[in-house]
C-alpha positions in Angstrom: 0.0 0.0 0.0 1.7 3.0 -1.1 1.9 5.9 1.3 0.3 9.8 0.6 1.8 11.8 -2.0 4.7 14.4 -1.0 4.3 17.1 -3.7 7.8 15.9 -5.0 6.0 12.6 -6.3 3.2 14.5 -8.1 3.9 15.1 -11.5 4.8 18.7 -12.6 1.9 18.5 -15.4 -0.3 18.1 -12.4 0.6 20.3 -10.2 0.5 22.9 -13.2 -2.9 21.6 -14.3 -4.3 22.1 -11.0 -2.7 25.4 -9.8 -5.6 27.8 -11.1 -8.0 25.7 -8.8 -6.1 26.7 -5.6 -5.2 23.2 -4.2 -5.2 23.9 -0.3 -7.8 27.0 -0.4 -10.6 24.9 0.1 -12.6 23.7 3.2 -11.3 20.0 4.1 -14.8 18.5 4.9 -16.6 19.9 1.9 -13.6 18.6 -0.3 -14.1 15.5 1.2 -17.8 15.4 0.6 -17.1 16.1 -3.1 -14.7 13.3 -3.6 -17.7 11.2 -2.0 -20.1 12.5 -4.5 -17.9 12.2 -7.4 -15.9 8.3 -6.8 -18.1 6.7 -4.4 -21.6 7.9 -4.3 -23.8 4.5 -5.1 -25.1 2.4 -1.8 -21.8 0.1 -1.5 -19.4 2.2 -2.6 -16.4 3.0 -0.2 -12.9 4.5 -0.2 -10.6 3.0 1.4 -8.6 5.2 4.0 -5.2 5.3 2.6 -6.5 5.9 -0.8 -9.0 8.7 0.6 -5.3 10.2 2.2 -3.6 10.0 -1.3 -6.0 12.4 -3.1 -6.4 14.5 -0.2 -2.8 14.9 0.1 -2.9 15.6 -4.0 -4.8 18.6 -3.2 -2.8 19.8 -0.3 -4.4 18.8 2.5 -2.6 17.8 5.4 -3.1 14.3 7.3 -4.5 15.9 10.3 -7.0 18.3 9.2 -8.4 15.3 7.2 -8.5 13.4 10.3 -10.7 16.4 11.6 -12.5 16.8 8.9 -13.7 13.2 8.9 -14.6 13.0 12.2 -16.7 16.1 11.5 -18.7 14.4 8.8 -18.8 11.2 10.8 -20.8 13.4 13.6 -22.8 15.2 11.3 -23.8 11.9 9.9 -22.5 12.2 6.3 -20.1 9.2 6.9 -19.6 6.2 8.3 -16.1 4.4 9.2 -15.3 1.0 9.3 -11.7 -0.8 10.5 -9.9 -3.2 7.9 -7.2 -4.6 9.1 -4.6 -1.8 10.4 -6.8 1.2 8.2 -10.2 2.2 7.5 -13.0 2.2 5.0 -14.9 5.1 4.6 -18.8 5.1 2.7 -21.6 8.0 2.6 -24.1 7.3 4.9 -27.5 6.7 3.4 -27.9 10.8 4.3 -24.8 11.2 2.3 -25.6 9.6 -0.4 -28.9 11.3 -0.7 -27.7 14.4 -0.2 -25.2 13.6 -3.2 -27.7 12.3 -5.4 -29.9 15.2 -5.1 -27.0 17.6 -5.9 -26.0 15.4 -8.8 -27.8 16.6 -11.6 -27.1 20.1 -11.2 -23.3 19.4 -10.8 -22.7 17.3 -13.7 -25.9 18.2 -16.3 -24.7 19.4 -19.8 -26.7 21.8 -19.7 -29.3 23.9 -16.9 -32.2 21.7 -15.9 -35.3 23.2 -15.0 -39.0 24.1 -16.3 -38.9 26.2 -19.4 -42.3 27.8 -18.9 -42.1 30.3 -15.8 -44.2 32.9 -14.4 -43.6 35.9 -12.6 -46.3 36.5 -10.2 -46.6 39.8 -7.8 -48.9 40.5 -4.9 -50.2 44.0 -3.5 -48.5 42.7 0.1 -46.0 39.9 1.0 -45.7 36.6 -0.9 -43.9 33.7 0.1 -42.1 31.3 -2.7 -42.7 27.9 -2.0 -40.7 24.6 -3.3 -38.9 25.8 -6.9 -40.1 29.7 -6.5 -37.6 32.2 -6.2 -38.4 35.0 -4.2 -37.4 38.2 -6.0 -38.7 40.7 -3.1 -41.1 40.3 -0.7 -44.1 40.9 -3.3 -42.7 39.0 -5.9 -42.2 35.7 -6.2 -40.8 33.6 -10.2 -42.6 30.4 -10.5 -43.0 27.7 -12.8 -46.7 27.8 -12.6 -49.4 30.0 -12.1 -49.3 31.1 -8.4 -53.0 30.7 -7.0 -54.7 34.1 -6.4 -51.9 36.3 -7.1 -51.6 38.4 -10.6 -49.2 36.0 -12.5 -48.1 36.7 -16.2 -45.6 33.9 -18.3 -42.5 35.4 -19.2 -39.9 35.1 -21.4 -37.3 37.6 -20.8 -37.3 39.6 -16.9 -36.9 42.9 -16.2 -33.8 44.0 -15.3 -34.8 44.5 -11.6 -35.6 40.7 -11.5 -33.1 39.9 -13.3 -30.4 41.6 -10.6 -32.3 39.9 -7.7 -31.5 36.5 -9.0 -27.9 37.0 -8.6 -25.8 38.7 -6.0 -22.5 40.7 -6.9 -20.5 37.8 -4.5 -21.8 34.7 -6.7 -21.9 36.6 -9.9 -17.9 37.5 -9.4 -17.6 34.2 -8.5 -18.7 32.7 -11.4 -16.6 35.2 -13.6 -13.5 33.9 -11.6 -14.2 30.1 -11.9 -14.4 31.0 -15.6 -11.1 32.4 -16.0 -9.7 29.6 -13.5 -11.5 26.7 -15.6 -10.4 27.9 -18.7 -6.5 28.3 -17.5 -6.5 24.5 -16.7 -4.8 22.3 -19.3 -5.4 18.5 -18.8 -2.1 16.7 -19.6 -2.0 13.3 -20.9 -0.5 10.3 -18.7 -2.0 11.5 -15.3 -1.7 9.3 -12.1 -4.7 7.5 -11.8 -4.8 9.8 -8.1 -4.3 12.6 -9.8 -7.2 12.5 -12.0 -9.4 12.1 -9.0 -7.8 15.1 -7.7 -7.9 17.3 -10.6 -11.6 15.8 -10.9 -12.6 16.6 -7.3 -11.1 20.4 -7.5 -13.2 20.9 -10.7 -16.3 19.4 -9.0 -15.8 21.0 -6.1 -15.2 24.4 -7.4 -18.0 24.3 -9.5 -20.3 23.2 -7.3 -19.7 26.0 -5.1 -21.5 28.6 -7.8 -23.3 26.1 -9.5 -25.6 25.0 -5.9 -25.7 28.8 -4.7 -27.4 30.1 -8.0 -31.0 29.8 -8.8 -32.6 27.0 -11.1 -33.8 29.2 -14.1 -33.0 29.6 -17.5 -29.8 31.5 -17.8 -31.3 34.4 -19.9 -33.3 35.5 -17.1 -29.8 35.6 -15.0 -28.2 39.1 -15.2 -26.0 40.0 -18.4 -22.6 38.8 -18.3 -23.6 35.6 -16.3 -20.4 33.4 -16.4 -22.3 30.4 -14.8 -23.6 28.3 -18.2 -19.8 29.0 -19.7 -18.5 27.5 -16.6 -20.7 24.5 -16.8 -19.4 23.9 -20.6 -16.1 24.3 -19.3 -16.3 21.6 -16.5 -18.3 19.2 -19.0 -14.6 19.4 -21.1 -12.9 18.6 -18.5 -14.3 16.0 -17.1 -14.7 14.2 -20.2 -10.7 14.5 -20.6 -10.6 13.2 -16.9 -12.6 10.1 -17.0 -13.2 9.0 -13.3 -10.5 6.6 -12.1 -11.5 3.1 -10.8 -11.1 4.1 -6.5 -9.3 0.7 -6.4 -6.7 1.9 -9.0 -5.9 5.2 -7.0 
Protein backbone atom coordinates (compact mmCIF):
# COMPACT_ATOMS: atom_id res chain seq x y z
CA UNK A 1 0.00 0.00 0.00
CA UNK A 2 1.68 3.03 -1.12
CA UNK A 3 1.89 5.94 1.35
CA UNK A 4 0.28 9.82 0.60
CA UNK A 5 1.80 11.77 -2.02
CA UNK A 6 4.67 14.41 -1.04
CA UNK A 7 4.27 17.15 -3.72
CA UNK A 8 7.79 15.87 -5.03
CA UNK A 9 5.99 12.61 -6.33
CA UNK A 10 3.20 14.49 -8.15
CA UNK A 11 3.89 15.07 -11.46
CA UNK A 12 4.85 18.74 -12.55
CA UNK A 13 1.92 18.48 -15.43
CA UNK A 14 -0.32 18.13 -12.42
CA UNK A 15 0.59 20.27 -10.25
CA UNK A 16 0.51 22.93 -13.17
CA UNK A 17 -2.91 21.61 -14.32
CA UNK A 18 -4.28 22.08 -10.99
CA UNK A 19 -2.74 25.44 -9.79
CA UNK A 20 -5.58 27.80 -11.06
CA UNK A 21 -8.02 25.73 -8.80
CA UNK A 22 -6.06 26.67 -5.61
CA UNK A 23 -5.22 23.22 -4.16
CA UNK A 24 -5.24 23.91 -0.29
CA UNK A 25 -7.77 27.00 -0.36
CA UNK A 26 -10.58 24.92 0.10
CA UNK A 27 -12.57 23.74 3.21
CA UNK A 28 -11.26 19.99 4.07
CA UNK A 29 -14.80 18.55 4.90
CA UNK A 30 -16.65 19.85 1.94
CA UNK A 31 -13.63 18.56 -0.28
CA UNK A 32 -14.13 15.45 1.15
CA UNK A 33 -17.82 15.37 0.58
CA UNK A 34 -17.05 16.10 -3.12
CA UNK A 35 -14.66 13.28 -3.57
CA UNK A 36 -17.72 11.20 -2.03
CA UNK A 37 -20.10 12.47 -4.46
CA UNK A 38 -17.91 12.20 -7.40
CA UNK A 39 -15.91 8.35 -6.76
CA UNK A 40 -18.14 6.71 -4.38
CA UNK A 41 -21.59 7.94 -4.32
CA UNK A 42 -23.84 4.54 -5.06
CA UNK A 43 -25.13 2.39 -1.77
CA UNK A 44 -21.82 0.09 -1.49
CA UNK A 45 -19.45 2.20 -2.61
CA UNK A 46 -16.35 2.99 -0.20
CA UNK A 47 -12.86 4.46 -0.18
CA UNK A 48 -10.57 3.01 1.37
CA UNK A 49 -8.63 5.23 3.97
CA UNK A 50 -5.24 5.30 2.64
CA UNK A 51 -6.55 5.94 -0.83
CA UNK A 52 -9.00 8.73 0.64
CA UNK A 53 -5.28 10.23 2.18
CA UNK A 54 -3.55 9.96 -1.32
CA UNK A 55 -5.97 12.35 -3.08
CA UNK A 56 -6.36 14.47 -0.25
CA UNK A 57 -2.76 14.86 0.08
CA UNK A 58 -2.88 15.63 -4.04
CA UNK A 59 -4.85 18.57 -3.21
CA UNK A 60 -2.76 19.84 -0.34
CA UNK A 61 -4.43 18.83 2.55
CA UNK A 62 -2.59 17.79 5.44
CA UNK A 63 -3.05 14.33 7.34
CA UNK A 64 -4.54 15.90 10.25
CA UNK A 65 -6.95 18.31 9.22
CA UNK A 66 -8.41 15.29 7.24
CA UNK A 67 -8.51 13.41 10.31
CA UNK A 68 -10.69 16.41 11.65
CA UNK A 69 -12.50 16.84 8.90
CA UNK A 70 -13.70 13.25 8.90
CA UNK A 71 -14.63 13.02 12.18
CA UNK A 72 -16.67 16.12 11.50
CA UNK A 73 -18.68 14.45 8.81
CA UNK A 74 -18.81 11.20 10.82
CA UNK A 75 -20.79 13.36 13.63
CA UNK A 76 -22.85 15.17 11.30
CA UNK A 77 -23.80 11.89 9.90
CA UNK A 78 -22.48 12.24 6.31
CA UNK A 79 -20.11 9.19 6.92
CA UNK A 80 -19.64 6.24 8.31
CA UNK A 81 -16.11 4.35 9.21
CA UNK A 82 -15.33 0.98 9.34
CA UNK A 83 -11.68 -0.80 10.50
CA UNK A 84 -9.86 -3.15 7.92
CA UNK A 85 -7.18 -4.58 9.14
CA UNK A 86 -4.61 -1.78 10.45
CA UNK A 87 -6.80 1.19 8.16
CA UNK A 88 -10.25 2.24 7.47
CA UNK A 89 -12.97 2.24 4.96
CA UNK A 90 -14.85 5.07 4.59
CA UNK A 91 -18.76 5.13 2.70
CA UNK A 92 -21.60 7.95 2.56
CA UNK A 93 -24.07 7.30 4.88
CA UNK A 94 -27.50 6.68 3.43
CA UNK A 95 -27.95 10.81 4.32
CA UNK A 96 -24.83 11.21 2.34
CA UNK A 97 -25.64 9.56 -0.45
CA UNK A 98 -28.87 11.33 -0.70
CA UNK A 99 -27.74 14.37 -0.24
CA UNK A 100 -25.20 13.59 -3.23
CA UNK A 101 -27.75 12.33 -5.44
CA UNK A 102 -29.88 15.22 -5.10
CA UNK A 103 -26.96 17.65 -5.90
CA UNK A 104 -26.02 15.38 -8.84
CA UNK A 105 -27.79 16.63 -11.61
CA UNK A 106 -27.14 20.08 -11.23
CA UNK A 107 -23.34 19.39 -10.79
CA UNK A 108 -22.69 17.26 -13.73
CA UNK A 109 -25.89 18.24 -16.32
CA UNK A 110 -24.66 19.39 -19.85
CA UNK A 111 -26.72 21.76 -19.75
CA UNK A 112 -29.32 23.87 -16.94
CA UNK A 113 -32.17 21.68 -15.90
CA UNK A 114 -35.34 23.17 -15.03
CA UNK A 115 -39.03 24.09 -16.29
CA UNK A 116 -38.90 26.21 -19.41
CA UNK A 117 -42.32 27.80 -18.87
CA UNK A 118 -42.13 30.30 -15.82
CA UNK A 119 -44.21 32.87 -14.39
CA UNK A 120 -43.62 35.94 -12.62
CA UNK A 121 -46.33 36.49 -10.17
CA UNK A 122 -46.56 39.77 -7.78
CA UNK A 123 -48.92 40.53 -4.87
CA UNK A 124 -50.22 43.96 -3.47
CA UNK A 125 -48.54 42.68 0.14
CA UNK A 126 -45.95 39.92 0.96
CA UNK A 127 -45.74 36.61 -0.90
CA UNK A 128 -43.86 33.70 0.12
CA UNK A 129 -42.05 31.32 -2.68
CA UNK A 130 -42.73 27.88 -1.96
CA UNK A 131 -40.70 24.58 -3.34
CA UNK A 132 -38.88 25.79 -6.88
CA UNK A 133 -40.14 29.67 -6.51
CA UNK A 134 -37.61 32.15 -6.16
CA UNK A 135 -38.39 35.02 -4.22
CA UNK A 136 -37.44 38.24 -5.99
CA UNK A 137 -38.70 40.70 -3.07
CA UNK A 138 -41.12 40.29 -0.71
CA UNK A 139 -44.15 40.91 -3.26
CA UNK A 140 -42.69 39.01 -5.92
CA UNK A 141 -42.20 35.72 -6.23
CA UNK A 142 -40.77 33.58 -10.20
CA UNK A 143 -42.60 30.37 -10.48
CA UNK A 144 -42.97 27.68 -12.77
CA UNK A 145 -46.73 27.77 -12.64
CA UNK A 146 -49.41 30.00 -12.07
CA UNK A 147 -49.34 31.12 -8.41
CA UNK A 148 -52.98 30.67 -7.03
CA UNK A 149 -54.71 34.10 -6.43
CA UNK A 150 -51.95 36.34 -7.15
CA UNK A 151 -51.57 38.44 -10.59
CA UNK A 152 -49.18 36.04 -12.55
CA UNK A 153 -48.08 36.69 -16.24
CA UNK A 154 -45.59 33.87 -18.32
CA UNK A 155 -42.45 35.36 -19.18
CA UNK A 156 -39.94 35.14 -21.43
CA UNK A 157 -37.32 37.55 -20.75
CA UNK A 158 -37.33 39.62 -16.87
CA UNK A 159 -36.89 42.95 -16.18
CA UNK A 160 -33.84 44.00 -15.33
CA UNK A 161 -34.77 44.55 -11.61
CA UNK A 162 -35.64 40.69 -11.45
CA UNK A 163 -33.06 39.88 -13.28
CA UNK A 164 -30.44 41.61 -10.61
CA UNK A 165 -32.26 39.86 -7.75
CA UNK A 166 -31.49 36.51 -9.02
CA UNK A 167 -27.89 36.96 -8.65
CA UNK A 168 -25.75 38.68 -6.00
CA UNK A 169 -22.51 40.70 -6.87
CA UNK A 170 -20.53 37.85 -4.51
CA UNK A 171 -21.78 34.66 -6.71
CA UNK A 172 -21.94 36.61 -9.89
CA UNK A 173 -17.94 37.47 -9.38
CA UNK A 174 -17.63 34.21 -8.55
CA UNK A 175 -18.68 32.69 -11.37
CA UNK A 176 -16.56 35.23 -13.56
CA UNK A 177 -13.54 33.88 -11.60
CA UNK A 178 -14.21 30.06 -11.88
CA UNK A 179 -14.39 31.02 -15.57
CA UNK A 180 -11.09 32.40 -16.04
CA UNK A 181 -9.68 29.59 -13.49
CA UNK A 182 -11.53 26.71 -15.56
CA UNK A 183 -10.38 27.89 -18.72
CA UNK A 184 -6.48 28.27 -17.52
CA UNK A 185 -6.51 24.52 -16.70
CA UNK A 186 -4.75 22.28 -19.30
CA UNK A 187 -5.37 18.49 -18.76
CA UNK A 188 -2.06 16.67 -19.59
CA UNK A 189 -1.98 13.32 -20.86
CA UNK A 190 -0.45 10.35 -18.68
CA UNK A 191 -1.97 11.46 -15.33
CA UNK A 192 -1.70 9.27 -12.08
CA UNK A 193 -4.71 7.52 -11.77
CA UNK A 194 -4.76 9.85 -8.06
CA UNK A 195 -4.26 12.57 -9.81
CA UNK A 196 -7.22 12.47 -11.99
CA UNK A 197 -9.38 12.14 -9.03
CA UNK A 198 -7.82 15.15 -7.75
CA UNK A 199 -7.89 17.27 -10.63
CA UNK A 200 -11.56 15.76 -10.93
CA UNK A 201 -12.64 16.64 -7.30
CA UNK A 202 -11.06 20.45 -7.53
CA UNK A 203 -13.19 20.93 -10.68
CA UNK A 204 -16.25 19.44 -9.03
CA UNK A 205 -15.84 21.04 -6.12
CA UNK A 206 -15.23 24.37 -7.37
CA UNK A 207 -17.96 24.31 -9.49
CA UNK A 208 -20.32 23.19 -7.31
CA UNK A 209 -19.68 25.99 -5.05
CA UNK A 210 -21.50 28.61 -7.78
CA UNK A 211 -23.34 26.14 -9.50
CA UNK A 212 -25.61 24.98 -5.95
CA UNK A 213 -25.68 28.82 -4.67
CA UNK A 214 -27.42 30.10 -8.03
CA UNK A 215 -31.01 29.76 -8.82
CA UNK A 216 -32.59 26.96 -11.13
CA UNK A 217 -33.78 29.20 -14.07
CA UNK A 218 -33.02 29.59 -17.53
CA UNK A 219 -29.78 31.49 -17.82
CA UNK A 220 -31.32 34.41 -19.86
CA UNK A 221 -33.31 35.53 -17.14
CA UNK A 222 -29.85 35.64 -15.04
CA UNK A 223 -28.23 39.13 -15.18
CA UNK A 224 -25.96 39.96 -18.43
CA UNK A 225 -22.64 38.84 -18.34
CA UNK A 226 -23.60 35.57 -16.25
CA UNK A 227 -20.39 33.36 -16.37
CA UNK A 228 -22.32 30.36 -14.76
CA UNK A 229 -23.56 28.34 -18.21
CA UNK A 230 -19.85 29.01 -19.70
CA UNK A 231 -18.47 27.54 -16.65
CA UNK A 232 -20.67 24.49 -16.75
CA UNK A 233 -19.36 23.87 -20.57
CA UNK A 234 -16.05 24.26 -19.33
CA UNK A 235 -16.27 21.61 -16.48
CA UNK A 236 -18.34 19.21 -19.03
CA UNK A 237 -14.56 19.44 -21.14
CA UNK A 238 -12.93 18.65 -18.49
CA UNK A 239 -14.25 16.01 -17.14
CA UNK A 240 -14.69 14.21 -20.17
CA UNK A 241 -10.73 14.47 -20.57
CA UNK A 242 -10.63 13.25 -16.89
CA UNK A 243 -12.57 10.11 -16.95
CA UNK A 244 -13.22 8.97 -13.27
CA UNK A 245 -10.51 6.63 -12.10
CA UNK A 246 -11.48 3.10 -10.75
CA UNK A 247 -11.08 4.12 -6.45
CA UNK A 248 -9.27 0.66 -6.44
CA UNK A 249 -6.66 1.91 -9.01
CA UNK A 250 -5.91 5.16 -6.98
Amino acid sequence: MSAAPEPSDLSPEFLAAAAPLRPGAHRVWSLIVTVFGDLARAEGDAIDGAALGRIMAAMAVKPEAMRVALHRLRKEGWLESRKAGRGAVHALTAQGRAGSQEAAPRIYAARAEGPEAWFLALGEGAVEAGAGEVQLTASAVLSPAPAAGLAAGRVEELPGWARARLCSEALFEEAAELERALAAVRVPAGLAPVEVAALRALVVHSWRRVVLRAPQVPARFMPEGWAGERCRSLVVSLLAALPRPEVGEI
